[in-house]
C-alpha positions as a Python dict, from the first residue, in 0.01 Angstrom:
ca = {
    (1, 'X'): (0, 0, 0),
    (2, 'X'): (8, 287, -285),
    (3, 'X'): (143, 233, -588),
    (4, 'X'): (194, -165, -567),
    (5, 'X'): (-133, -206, -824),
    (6, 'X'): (-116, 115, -1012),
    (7, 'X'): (-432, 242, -1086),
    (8, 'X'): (-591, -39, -948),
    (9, 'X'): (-592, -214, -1269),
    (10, 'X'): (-196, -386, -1257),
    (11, 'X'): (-342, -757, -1155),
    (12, 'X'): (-664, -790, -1309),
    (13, 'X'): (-486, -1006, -1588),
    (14, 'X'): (-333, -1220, -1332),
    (15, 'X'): (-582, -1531, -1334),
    (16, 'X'): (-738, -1579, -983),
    (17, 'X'): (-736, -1258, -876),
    (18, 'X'): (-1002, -1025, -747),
    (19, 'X'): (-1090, -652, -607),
    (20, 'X'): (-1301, -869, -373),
    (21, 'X'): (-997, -1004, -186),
    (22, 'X'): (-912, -674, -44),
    (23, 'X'): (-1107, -458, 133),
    (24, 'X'): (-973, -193, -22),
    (25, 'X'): (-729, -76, -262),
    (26, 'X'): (-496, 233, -251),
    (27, 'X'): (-414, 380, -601),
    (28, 'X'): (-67, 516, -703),
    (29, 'X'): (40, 829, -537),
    (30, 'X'): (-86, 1112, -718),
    (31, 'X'): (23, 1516, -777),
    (32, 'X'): (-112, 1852, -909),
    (33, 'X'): (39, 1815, -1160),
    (34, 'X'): (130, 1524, -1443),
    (35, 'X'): (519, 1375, -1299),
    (36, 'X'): (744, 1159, -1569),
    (37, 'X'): (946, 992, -1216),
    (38, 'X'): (1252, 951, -1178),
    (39, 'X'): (1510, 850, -1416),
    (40, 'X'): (1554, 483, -1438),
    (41, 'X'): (1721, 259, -1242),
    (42, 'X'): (1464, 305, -1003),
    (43, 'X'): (1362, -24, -801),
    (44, 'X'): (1645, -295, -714),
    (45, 'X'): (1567, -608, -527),
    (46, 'X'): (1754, -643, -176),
    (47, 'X'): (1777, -919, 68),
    (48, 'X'): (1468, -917, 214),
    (49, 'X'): (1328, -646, 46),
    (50, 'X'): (1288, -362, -190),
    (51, 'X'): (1419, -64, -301),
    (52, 'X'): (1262, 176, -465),
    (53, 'X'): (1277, 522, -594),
    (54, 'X'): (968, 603, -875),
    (55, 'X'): (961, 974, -810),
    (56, 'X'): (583, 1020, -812),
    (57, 'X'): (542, 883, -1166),
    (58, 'X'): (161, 985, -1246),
    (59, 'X'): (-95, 1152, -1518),
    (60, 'X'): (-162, 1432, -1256),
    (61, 'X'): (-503, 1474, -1048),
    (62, 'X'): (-756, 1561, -1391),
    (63, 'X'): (-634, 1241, -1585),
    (64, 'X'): (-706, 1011, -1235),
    (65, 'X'): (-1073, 1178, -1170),
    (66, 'X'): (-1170, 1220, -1513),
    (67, 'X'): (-1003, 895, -1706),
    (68, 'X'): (-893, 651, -1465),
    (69, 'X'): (-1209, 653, -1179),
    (70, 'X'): (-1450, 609, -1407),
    (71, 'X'): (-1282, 258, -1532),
    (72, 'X'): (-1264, 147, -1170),
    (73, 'X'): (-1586, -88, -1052),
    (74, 'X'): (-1649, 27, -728),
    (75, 'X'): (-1898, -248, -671),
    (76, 'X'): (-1609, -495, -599),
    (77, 'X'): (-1442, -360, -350),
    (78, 'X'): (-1312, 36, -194),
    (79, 'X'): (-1030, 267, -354),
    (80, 'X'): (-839, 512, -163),
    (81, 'X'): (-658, 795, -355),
    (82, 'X'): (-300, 811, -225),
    (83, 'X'): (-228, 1252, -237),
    (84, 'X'): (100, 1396, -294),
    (85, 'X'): (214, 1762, -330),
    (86, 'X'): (518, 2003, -294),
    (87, 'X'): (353, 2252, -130),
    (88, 'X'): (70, 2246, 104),
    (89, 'X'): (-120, 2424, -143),
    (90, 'X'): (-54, 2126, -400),
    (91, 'X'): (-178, 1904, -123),
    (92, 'X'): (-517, 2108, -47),
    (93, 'X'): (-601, 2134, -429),
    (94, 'X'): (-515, 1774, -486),
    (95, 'X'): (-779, 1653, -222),
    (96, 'X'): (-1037, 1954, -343),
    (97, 'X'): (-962, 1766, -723),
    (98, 'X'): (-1066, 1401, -581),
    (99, 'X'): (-1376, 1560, -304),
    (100, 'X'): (-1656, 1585, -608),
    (101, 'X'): (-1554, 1238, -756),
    (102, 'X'): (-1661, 859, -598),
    (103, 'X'): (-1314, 804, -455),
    (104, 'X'): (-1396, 653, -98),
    (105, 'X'): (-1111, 798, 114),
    (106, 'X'): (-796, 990, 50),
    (107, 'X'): (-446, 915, 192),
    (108, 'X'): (-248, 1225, 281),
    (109, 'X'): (120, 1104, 194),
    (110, 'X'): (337, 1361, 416),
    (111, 'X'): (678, 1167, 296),
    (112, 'X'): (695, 1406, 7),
    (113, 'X'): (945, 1666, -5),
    (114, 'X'): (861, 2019, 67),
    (115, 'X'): (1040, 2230, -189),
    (116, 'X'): (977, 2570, 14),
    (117, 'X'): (1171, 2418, 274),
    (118, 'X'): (1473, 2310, 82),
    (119, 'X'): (1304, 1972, -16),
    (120, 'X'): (1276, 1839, 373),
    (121, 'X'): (999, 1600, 408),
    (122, 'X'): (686, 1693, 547),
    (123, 'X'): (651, 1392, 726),
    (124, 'X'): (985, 1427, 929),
    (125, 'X'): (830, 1705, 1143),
    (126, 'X'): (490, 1688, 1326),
    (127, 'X'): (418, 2043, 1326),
    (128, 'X'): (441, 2071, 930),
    (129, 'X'): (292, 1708, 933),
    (130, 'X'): (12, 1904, 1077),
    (131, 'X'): (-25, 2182, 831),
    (132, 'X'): (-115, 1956, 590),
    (133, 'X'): (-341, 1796, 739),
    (134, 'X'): (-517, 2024, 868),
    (135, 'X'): (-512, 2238, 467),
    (136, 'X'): (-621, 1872, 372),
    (137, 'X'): (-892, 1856, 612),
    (138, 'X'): (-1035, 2174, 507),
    (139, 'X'): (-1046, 2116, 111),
    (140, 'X'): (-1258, 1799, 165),
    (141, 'X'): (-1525, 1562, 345),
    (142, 'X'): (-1399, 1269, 228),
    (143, 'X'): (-1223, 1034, 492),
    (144, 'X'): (-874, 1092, 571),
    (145, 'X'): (-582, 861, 658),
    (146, 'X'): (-218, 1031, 725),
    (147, 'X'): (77, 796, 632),
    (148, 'X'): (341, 842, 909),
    (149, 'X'): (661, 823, 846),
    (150, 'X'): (893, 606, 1000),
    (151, 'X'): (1223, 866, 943),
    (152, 'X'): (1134, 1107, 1210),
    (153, 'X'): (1256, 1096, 1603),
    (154, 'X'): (871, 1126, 1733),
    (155, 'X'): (655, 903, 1573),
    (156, 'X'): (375, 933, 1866),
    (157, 'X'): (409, 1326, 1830),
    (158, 'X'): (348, 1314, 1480),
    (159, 'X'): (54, 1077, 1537),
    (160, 'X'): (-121, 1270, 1783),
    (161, 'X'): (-123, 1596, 1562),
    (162, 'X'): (-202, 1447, 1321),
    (163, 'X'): (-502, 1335, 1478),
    (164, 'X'): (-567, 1659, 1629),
    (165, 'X'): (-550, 1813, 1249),
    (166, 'X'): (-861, 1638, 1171),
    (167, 'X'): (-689, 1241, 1047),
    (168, 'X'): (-917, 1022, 1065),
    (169, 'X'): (-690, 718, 1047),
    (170, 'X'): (-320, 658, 1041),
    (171, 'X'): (-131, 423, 764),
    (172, 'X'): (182, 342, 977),
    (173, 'X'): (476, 313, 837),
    (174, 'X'): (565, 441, 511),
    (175, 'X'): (917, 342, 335),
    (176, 'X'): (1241, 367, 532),
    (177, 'X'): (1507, 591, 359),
    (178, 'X'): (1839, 367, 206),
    (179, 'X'): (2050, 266, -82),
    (180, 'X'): (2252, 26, -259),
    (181, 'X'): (2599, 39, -405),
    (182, 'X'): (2744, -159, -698),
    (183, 'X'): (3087, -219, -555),
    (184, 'X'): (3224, -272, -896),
    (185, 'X'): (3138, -2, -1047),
    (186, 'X'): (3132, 206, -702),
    (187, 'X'): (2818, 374, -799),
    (188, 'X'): (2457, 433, -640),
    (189, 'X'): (2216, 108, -801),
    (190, 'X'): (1914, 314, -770),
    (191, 'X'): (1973, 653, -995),
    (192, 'X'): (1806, 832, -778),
    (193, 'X'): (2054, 766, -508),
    (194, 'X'): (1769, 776, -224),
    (195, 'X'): (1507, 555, -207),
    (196, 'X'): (1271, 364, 7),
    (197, 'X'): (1309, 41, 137),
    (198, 'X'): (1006, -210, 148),
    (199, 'X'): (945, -561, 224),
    (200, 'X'): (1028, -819, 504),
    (201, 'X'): (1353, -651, 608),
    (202, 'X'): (1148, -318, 782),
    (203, 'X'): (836, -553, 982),
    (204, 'X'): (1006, -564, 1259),
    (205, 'X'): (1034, -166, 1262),
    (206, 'X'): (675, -125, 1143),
    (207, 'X'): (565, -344, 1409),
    (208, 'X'): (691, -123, 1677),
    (209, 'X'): (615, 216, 1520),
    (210, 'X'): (199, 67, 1492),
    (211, 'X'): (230, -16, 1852),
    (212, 'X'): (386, 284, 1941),
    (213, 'X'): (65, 458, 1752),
    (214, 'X'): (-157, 250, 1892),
    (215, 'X'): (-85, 407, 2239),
    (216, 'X'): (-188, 721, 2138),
    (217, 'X'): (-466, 645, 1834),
    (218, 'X'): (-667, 448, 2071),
    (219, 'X'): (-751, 717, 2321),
    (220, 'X'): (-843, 887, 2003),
    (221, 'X'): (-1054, 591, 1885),
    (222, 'X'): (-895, 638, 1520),
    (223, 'X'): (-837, 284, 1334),
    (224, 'X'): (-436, 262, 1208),
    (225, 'X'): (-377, 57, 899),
    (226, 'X'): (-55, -148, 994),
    (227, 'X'): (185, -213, 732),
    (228, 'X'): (567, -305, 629),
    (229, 'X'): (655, -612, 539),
    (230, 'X'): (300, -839, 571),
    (231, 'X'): (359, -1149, 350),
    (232, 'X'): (188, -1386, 525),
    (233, 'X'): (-146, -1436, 755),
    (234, 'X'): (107, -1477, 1066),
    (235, 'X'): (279, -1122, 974),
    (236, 'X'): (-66, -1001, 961),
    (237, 'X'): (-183, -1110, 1287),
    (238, 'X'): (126, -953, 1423),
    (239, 'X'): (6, -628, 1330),
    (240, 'X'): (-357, -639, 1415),
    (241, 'X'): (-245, -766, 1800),
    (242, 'X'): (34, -485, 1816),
    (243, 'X'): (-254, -229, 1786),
    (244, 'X'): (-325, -190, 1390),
    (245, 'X'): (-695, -195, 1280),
    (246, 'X'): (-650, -324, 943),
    (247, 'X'): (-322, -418, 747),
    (248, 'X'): (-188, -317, 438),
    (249, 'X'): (4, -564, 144),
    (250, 'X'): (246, -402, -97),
    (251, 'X'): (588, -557, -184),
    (252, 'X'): (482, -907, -139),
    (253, 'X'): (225, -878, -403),
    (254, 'X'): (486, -854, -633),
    (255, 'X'): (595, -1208, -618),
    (256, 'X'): (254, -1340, -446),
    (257, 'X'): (-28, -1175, -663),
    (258, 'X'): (-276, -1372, -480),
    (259, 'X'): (-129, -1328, -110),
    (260, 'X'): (-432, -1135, 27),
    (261, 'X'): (-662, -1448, -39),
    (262, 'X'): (-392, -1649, 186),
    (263, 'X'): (-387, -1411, 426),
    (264, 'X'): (-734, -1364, 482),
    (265, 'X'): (-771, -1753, 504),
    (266, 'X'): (-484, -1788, 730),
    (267, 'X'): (-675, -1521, 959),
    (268, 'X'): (-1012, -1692, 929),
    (269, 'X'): (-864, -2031, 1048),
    (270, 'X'): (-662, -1833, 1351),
    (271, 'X'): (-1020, -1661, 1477),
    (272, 'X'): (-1167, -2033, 1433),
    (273, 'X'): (-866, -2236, 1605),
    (274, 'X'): (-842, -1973, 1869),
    (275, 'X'): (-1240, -1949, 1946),
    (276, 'X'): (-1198, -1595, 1887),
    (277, 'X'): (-1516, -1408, 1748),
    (278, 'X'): (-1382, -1127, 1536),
    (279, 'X'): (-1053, -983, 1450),
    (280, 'X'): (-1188, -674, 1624),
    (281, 'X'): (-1100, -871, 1951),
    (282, 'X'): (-734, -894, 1861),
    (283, 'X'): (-668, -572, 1795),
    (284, 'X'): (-413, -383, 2034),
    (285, 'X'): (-422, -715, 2223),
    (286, 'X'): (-67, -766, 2300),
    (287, 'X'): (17, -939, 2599),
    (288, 'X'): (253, -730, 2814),
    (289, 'X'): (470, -897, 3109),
    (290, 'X'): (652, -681, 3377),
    (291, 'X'): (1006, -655, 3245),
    (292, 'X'): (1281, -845, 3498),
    (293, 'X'): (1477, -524, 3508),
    (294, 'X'): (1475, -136, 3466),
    (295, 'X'): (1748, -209, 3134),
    (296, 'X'): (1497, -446, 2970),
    (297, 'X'): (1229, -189, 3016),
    (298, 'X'): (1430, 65, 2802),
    (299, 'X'): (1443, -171, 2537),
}
C-alpha cells in the first residue's frame, strides 16, 4: 500500500529484505506541488491497528521523476506512483508529470479532498470519482488502478464508473475515516483530528468491499488489488478467494519488515497442500451456500 516504504527506499537497510519479494511496490502518495503534511501528532497506534493522518507529506511530482526514479532499480521488481491532487486538474498534470518517465503504473488516489467542493472527497461520490478518472485517463498511457474508497454508500457504483472511465484495475479499500481521544487531556491524539485507520481492525470490511467489487470487476475482466489488514498468508488467501487479483501489505510491514516473504511462502505451501495449480484458480472462488432464510440473506 502507498506510503508504507516511502520512496521505495524505507527497508532496504533492514537486513533480509528485498524489492524481489514483492511484485510490486507503490511509492508515497504524491501532489503538484511539494506538501510539508500535517502537523505532528500524526500516526497513533490503536488496538488492532493504525491511525494515521500524514497530510500528503511529499517533494512534489519534479523532485519524484527527476531525483527519486532514477535511484529506484527497476530490475528488481515494479513501482507504481500513488497520484494525488486538489483539483482534477492537479490530478491530470500529476499523471502527464509521471507518463514520459519509467514508472510502471499509476494509482489514481480519489480519497483526496476536493477543495472546489468545500474539501469533500473525491472518492465519496462515483460521478466525481469518475471525472478523475477519466481527466487521468486522458493525460496518460500508462496503466491505471483507482483506489476505492471504503467511506462512500455505493462502493459497486463507484467501481463500475470507474471502470467505465478508462481504470484499468481497482485497489480496494483505502483507509477508513476515525479518531482517537486522550481522555485525560480530552483532546484529539492525532492533530489532525481526522485520520485513517489501517491494519487488522478494517479486514473484515475490506474483505467484503473486494467481494462486493469483484461482482462487478469481473464482468469487466479488470484485476482488483485486495487490501486492509493482510498480515499473514491466511489473510491473504482470504482476499484472493473473495475476488481480489493480487493483495496489497501496508501496516503490517511496520512491525513485520519481512512479512511479504512469509506470505508468499505461506501461499506457495496452500497451492501445494491443496493440489491447486495457480493462485489464478482461487481467485473470486468463494464458496456460496443458499442462505436458511430471507434475514440471513440480507446480511
Amino acid at each position: 500500500m502507498s506510503g508504507c516504504v516511502g520512496f521505495g527506499e524505507e527497508y532496504t537497510r533492514i537486513e533480509g529484505f528485498s524489492n524481489r519479494d514483492a511484485g510490486a511496490i507503490v511509492l508515497k502518495g504524491t501532489t503538484l506541488e511539494p506538501r510539508p503534511g500535517n502537523p505532528a501528532r500524526r500516526v497513533y497506534e490503536t488496538p488492532m491497528g493504525m491511525l494515521n493522518a500524514i497530510g500528503l507529506q511529499n517533494p512534489g511530482v519534479d523532485a519524484v521523476v527527476g531525483q527519486i526514479l532514477p535511484q529506484l532499480d527497476f530490475s528488481e521488481t515494479r513501482f507504481i506512483a500513488n497520484v494525488c491532487g486538489s483539483t482534477i486538474d492537479d490530478y491530470a498534470e500529476v499523471c502527464r508529470r509521471f507518463d514520459d518517465s519509467p514508472i510502471d503504473a499509476l494509482e489514481i488516489n480519489i480519497s483526496c479532498p476536493n477543495i472546489k467542493e468545500g474539501g469533500i472527497s473525491f472518492g465519496n461520490f462515483p460521478d466525481s470519482s469518475a471525472r478523475v478518472v477519466e481527466a487521468c485517463r486522458k493525460a496518460t498511457s500508462k496503466p491505471i488502478i483507482t483506489k476505492l474508497s471504503p467511506n462512500q454508500t455505493d462502493i459497486q457504483t463507484s467501481a463500475r464508473a470507474c471502470i467505465e472511465a478508462g481504470s484499468d484495475g481497482l485497489a480496494v479499500i483505502n483507509t477508513l475515516t476515525g479518531m482517537a481521544i486522550d481522555a485525560e487531556t480530552r483532546k484529539p491524539i492525532i492533530a489532525n483530528v481526522r485520520a485513517g485507520l489501517s491494519g487488522p481492525a478494517i479486514k473484515p470490511i475490506a474483505l467484503l468491499k473486494v467481494r462486493q467489487v469483484y461482482e462487478v470487476a469481473s464482468r469487466h475482466n479488470i484485476p482488483i488489488i485486495g487490501q486492509g489488514g493482510i498480515c499473514s498468508a491466511t489473510d491473504a488467501l482470504e482476499f484472493l478467494i473473495a475476488g481480489a487479483t493480487t493483495v496489497g501489505v501496508g501496516t503490517a510491514l511496520f512491525y513485520t519488515p519481512l512479512v511479504c516473504k512469509e506470505i508468499n511462502a505461506g501461499i506457495a505451501e496452500y497451492l501445494e497442500r491443496h493440489q491447486i495449480a495457480s493462485v489464478t484458480d482461487l481467485v473470486g472462488s468463494l464458496i456460496l451456500e443458499e442462505p436458511a432464510n430471507r434475514a440471513a440473506a440480507e446480511y
